[in-house]
MDTraj code that builds the backbone (N, CA, C; nanometers):
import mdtraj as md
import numpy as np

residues = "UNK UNK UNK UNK UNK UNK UNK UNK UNK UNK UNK UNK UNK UNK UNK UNK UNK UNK UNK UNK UNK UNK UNK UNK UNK UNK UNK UNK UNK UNK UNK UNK UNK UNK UNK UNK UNK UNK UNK UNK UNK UNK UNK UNK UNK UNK UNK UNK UNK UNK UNK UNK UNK UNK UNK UNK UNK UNK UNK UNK UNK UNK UNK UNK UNK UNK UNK UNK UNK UNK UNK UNK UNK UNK UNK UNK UNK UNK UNK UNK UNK UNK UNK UNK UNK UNK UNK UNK UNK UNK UNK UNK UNK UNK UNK UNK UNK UNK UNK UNK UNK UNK UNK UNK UNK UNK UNK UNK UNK UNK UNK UNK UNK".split()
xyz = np.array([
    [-6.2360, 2.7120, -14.8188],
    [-6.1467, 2.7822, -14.7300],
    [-6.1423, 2.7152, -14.5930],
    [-6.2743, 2.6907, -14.5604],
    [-6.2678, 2.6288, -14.3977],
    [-6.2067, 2.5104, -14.3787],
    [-6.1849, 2.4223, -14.5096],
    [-6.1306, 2.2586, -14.4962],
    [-5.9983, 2.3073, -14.5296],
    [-5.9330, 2.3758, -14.5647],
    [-5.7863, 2.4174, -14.5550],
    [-5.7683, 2.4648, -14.4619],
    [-5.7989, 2.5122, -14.3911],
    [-5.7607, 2.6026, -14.2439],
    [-5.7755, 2.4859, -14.1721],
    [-5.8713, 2.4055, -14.1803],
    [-5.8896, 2.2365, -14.0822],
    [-5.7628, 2.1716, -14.1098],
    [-5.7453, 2.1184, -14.2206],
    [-5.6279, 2.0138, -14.2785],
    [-5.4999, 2.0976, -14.2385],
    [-5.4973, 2.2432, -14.2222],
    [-5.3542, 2.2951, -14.2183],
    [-5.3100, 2.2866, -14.0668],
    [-5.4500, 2.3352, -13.9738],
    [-5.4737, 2.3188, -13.8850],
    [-5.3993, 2.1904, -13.7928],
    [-5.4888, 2.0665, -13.8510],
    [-5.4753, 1.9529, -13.8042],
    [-5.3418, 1.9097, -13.7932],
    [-5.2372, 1.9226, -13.9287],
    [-5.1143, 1.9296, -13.9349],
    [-5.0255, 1.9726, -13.8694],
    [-5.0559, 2.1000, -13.8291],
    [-4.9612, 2.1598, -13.7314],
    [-4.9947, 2.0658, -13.5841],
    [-5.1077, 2.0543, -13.5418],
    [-5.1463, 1.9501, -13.4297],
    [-5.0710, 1.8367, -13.4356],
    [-5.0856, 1.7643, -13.5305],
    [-5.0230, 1.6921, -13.5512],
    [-4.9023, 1.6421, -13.4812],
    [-4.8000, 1.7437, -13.5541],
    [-4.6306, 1.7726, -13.5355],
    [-4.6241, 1.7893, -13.3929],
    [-4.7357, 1.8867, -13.3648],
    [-4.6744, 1.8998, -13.1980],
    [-4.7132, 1.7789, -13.0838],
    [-4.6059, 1.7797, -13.0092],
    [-4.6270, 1.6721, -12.9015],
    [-4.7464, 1.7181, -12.7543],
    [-4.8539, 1.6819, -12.8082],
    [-4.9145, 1.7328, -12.7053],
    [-5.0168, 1.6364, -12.6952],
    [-5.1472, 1.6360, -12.5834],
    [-5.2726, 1.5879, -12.5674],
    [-5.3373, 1.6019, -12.6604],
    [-5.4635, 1.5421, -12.6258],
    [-5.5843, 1.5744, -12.7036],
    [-5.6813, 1.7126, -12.6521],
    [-5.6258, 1.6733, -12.5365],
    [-5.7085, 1.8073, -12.4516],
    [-5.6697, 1.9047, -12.4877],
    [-5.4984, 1.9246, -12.5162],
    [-5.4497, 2.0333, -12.5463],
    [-5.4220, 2.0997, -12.6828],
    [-5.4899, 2.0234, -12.7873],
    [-5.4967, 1.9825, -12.8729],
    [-5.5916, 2.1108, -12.8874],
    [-5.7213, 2.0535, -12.8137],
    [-5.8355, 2.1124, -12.8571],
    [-5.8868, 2.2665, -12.7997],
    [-5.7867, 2.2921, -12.6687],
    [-5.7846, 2.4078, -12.6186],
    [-5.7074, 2.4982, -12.7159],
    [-5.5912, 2.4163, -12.8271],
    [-5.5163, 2.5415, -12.8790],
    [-5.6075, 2.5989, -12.9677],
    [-5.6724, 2.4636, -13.0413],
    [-5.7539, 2.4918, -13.1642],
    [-5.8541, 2.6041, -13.1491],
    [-5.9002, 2.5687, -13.0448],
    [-6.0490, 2.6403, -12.9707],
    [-5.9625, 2.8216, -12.9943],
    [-5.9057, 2.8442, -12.9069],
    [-5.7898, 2.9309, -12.9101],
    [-5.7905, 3.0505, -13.0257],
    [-5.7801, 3.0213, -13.1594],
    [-5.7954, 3.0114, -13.2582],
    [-5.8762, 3.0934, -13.3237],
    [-6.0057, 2.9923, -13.2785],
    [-6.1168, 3.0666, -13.3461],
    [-6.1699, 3.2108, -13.3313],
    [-6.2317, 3.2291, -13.4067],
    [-6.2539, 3.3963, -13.4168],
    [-6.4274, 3.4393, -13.4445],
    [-6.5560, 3.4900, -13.4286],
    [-6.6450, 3.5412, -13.4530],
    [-6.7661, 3.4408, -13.4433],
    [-6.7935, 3.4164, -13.5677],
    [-6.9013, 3.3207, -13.6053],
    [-6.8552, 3.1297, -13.5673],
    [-6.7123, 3.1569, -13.5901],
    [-6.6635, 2.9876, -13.5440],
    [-6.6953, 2.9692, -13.3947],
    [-6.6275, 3.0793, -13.3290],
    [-6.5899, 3.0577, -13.1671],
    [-6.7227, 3.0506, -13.1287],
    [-6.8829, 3.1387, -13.1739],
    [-6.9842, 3.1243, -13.1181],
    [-7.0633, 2.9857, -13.1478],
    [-7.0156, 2.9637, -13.2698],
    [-7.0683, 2.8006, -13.2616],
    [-7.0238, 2.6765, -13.2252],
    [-6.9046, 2.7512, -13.1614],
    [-6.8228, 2.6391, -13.0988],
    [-6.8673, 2.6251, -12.9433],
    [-6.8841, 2.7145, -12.8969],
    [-6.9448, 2.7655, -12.7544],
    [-7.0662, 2.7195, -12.7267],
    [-7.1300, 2.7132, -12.8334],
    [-7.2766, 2.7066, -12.8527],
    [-7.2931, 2.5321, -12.8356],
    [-7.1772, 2.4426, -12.9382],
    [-7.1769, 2.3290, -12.9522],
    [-7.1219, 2.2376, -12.7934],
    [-7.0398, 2.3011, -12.7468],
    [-6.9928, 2.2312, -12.6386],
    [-7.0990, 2.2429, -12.5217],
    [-7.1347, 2.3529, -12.5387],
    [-7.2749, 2.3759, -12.4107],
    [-7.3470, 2.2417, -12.4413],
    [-7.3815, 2.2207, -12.5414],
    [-7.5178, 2.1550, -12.5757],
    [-7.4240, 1.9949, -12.5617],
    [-7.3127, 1.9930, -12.5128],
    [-7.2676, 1.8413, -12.4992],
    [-7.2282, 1.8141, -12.3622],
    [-7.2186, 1.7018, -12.3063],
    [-7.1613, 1.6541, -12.2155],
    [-6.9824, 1.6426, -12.1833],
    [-7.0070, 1.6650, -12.0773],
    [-6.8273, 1.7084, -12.0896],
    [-6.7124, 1.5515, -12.1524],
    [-6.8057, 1.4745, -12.1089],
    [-6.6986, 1.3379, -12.1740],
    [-6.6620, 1.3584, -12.2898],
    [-6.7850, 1.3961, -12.3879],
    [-6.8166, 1.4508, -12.5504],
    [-6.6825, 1.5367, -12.5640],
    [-6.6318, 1.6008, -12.5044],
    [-6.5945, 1.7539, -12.6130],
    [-6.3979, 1.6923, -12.6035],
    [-6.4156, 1.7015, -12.7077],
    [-6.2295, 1.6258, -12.7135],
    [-6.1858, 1.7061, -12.8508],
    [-6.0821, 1.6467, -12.9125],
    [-6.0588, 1.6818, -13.0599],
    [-6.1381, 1.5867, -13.1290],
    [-6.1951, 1.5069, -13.1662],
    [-6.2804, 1.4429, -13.2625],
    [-6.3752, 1.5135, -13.2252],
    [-6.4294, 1.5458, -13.1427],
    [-6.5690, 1.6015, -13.1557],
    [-6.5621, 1.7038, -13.1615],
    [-6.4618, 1.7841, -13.2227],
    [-6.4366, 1.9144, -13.2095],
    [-6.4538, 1.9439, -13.3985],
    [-6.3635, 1.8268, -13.4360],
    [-6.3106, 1.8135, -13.5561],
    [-6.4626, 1.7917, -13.6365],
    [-6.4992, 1.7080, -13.5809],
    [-6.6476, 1.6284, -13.6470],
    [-6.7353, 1.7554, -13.6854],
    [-6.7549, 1.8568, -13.5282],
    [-6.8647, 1.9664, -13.5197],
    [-6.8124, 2.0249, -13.6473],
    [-6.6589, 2.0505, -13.6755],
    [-6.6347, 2.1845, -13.7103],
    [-6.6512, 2.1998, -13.8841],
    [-6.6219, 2.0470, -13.9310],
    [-6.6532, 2.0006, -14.0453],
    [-6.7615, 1.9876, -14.1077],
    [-6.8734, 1.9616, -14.0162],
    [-7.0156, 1.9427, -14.0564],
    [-7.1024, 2.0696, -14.0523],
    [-7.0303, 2.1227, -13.9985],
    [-7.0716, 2.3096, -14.0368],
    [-7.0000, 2.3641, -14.1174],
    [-6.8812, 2.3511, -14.1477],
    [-6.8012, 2.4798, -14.2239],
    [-6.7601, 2.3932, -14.3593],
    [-6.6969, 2.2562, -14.3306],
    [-6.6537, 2.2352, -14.4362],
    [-6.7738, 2.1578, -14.5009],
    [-6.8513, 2.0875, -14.4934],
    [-6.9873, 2.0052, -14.5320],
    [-7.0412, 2.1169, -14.5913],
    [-7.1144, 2.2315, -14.5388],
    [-7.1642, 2.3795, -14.5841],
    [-7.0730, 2.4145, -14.7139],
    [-6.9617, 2.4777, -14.7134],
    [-6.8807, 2.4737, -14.8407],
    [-6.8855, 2.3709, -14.9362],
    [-6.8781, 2.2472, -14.9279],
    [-6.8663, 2.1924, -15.0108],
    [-6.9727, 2.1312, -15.1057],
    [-7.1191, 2.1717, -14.9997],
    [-7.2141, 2.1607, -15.0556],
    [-7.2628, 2.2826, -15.1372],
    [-7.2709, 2.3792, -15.1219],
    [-7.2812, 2.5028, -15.2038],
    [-7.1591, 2.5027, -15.3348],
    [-7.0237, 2.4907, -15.3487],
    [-6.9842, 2.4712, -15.4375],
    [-7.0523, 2.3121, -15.5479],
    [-7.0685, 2.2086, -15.4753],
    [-7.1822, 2.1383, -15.5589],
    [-7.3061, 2.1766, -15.6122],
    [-7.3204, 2.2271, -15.5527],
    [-7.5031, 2.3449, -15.5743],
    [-7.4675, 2.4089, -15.7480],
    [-7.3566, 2.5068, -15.6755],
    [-7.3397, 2.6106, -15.8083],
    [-7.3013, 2.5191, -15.9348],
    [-7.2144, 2.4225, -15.8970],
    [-7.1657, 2.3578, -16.0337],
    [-7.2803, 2.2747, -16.0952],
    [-7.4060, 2.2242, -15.9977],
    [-7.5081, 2.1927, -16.0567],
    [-7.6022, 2.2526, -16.1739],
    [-7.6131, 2.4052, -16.0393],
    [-7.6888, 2.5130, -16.1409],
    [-7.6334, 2.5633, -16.2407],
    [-7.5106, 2.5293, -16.2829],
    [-7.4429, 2.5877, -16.3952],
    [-7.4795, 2.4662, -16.5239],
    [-7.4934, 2.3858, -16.4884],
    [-7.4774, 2.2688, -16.5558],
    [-7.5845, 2.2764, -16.7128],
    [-7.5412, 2.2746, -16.8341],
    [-7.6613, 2.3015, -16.9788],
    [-7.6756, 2.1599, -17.0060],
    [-7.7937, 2.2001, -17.0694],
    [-7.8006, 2.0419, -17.1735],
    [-7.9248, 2.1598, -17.2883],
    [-7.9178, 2.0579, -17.3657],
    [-7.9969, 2.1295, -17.5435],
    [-7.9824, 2.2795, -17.4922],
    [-7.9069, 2.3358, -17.5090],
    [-7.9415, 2.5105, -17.4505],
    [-7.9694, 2.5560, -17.3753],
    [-8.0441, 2.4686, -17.2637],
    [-8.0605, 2.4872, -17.1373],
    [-8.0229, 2.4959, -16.9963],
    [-8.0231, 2.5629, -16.9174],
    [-7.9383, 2.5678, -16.8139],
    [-8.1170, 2.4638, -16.6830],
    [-7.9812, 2.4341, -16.6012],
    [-8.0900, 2.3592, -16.4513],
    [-8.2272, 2.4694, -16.3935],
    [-8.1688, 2.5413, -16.3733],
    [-8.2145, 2.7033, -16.3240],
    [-8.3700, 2.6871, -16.4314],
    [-8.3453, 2.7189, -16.5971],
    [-8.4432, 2.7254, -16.6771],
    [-8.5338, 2.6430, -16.6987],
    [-8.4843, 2.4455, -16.7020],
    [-8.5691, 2.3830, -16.6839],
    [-8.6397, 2.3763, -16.5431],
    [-8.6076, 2.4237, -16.4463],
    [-8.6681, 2.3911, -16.3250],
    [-8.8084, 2.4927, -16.3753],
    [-8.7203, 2.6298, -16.3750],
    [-8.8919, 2.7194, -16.4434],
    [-9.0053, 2.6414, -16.5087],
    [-8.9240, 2.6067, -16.6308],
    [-9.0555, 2.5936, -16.7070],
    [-9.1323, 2.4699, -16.7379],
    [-9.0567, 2.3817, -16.6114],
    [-9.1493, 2.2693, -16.5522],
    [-9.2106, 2.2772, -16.4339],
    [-9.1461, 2.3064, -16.3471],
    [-9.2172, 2.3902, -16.2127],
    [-9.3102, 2.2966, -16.1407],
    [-9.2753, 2.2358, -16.0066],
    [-9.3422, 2.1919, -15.9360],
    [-9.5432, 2.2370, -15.9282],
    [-9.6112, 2.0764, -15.9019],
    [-9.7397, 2.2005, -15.8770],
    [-9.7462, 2.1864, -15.6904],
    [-9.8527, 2.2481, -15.6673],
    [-9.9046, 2.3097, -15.5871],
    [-9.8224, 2.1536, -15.4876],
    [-9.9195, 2.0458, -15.4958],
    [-9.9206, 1.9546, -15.3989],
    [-9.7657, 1.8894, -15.4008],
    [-9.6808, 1.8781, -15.5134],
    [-9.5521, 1.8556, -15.4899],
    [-9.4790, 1.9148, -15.4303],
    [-9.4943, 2.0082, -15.3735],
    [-9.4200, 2.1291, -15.3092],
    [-9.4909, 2.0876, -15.1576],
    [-9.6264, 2.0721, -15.1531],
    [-9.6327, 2.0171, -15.0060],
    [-9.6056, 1.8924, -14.9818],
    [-9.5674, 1.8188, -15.0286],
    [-9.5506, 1.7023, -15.0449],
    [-9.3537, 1.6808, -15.0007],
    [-9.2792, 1.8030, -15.0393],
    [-9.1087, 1.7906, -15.0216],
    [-9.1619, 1.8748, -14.9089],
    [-9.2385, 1.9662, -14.8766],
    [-9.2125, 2.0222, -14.7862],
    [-9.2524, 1.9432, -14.6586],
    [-9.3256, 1.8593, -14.6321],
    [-9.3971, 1.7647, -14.5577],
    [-9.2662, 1.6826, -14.5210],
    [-9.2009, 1.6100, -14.6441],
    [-9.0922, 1.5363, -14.5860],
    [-8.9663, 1.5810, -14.5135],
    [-8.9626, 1.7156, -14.5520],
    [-8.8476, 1.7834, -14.4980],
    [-8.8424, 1.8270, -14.3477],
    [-8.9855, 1.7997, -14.3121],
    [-9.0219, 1.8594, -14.1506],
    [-8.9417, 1.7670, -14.0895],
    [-8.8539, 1.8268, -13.9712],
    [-8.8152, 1.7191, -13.8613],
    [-8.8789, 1.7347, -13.7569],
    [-8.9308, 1.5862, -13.6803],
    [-9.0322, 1.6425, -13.5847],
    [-8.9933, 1.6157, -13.4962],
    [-8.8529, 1.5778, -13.4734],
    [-8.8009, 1.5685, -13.3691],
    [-8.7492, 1.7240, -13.3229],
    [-8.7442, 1.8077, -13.3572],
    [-8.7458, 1.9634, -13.2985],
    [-8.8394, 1.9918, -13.1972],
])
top = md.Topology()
chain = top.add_chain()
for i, resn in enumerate(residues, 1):
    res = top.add_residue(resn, chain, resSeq=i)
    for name in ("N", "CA", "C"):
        top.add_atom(name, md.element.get_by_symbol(name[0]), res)
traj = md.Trajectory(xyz[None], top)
């Protein structure tokens, strides 16, 4: 849903004769709840040279549409059989042990936080 509202979005931008600045004030404009606060949230945390339409476009994709499109990959994964089996079932009844699990969890730390 969010990469259609982007692409339909962008299109209408497009057509119209305007800036980039103004571009990104209409877009901004727009948004509604959970977008507008992470949009608010994202421009704070940038420098004013930063905030244009590409970096608007970039933020808005790598949250909404990246997020969607990775969860619809997810599900079509977990759906996925082989000999009778679904992903979901073999994960059970092979099951990480103890130290492999600290071991993804170890790599997954960012320590740059």
């Amino acid at each position: 849903m969010a990469e259609y509202w982007l692409e339909a979005t962008k299109h209408i931008i497009t057509d119209i004769d305007c800036t980039s600045a103004q571009k990104l004030k209409g877009v901004v404009s727009l948004l509604r709840d959970k977008a507008y606060q992470l949009w608010f949230t994202v421009e704070q945390g940038a420098q004013f040279e930063q905030v244009n339409w590409d970096y608007f476009t970039n933020a808005f994709h790598s949250k909404y549409v990246g997020a969607s499109y990775m969860e619809a990959r997810r599900s079509e994964f977990m759906s996925m059989v082989q000999s009778e089996r679904s992903i979901a079932e073999y994960d059970r009844a092979l099951g990480a042990s103890d130290y492999d699990k600290c071991v993804r969890f170890e790599e997954g730390i960012c320590y740059d936080l």
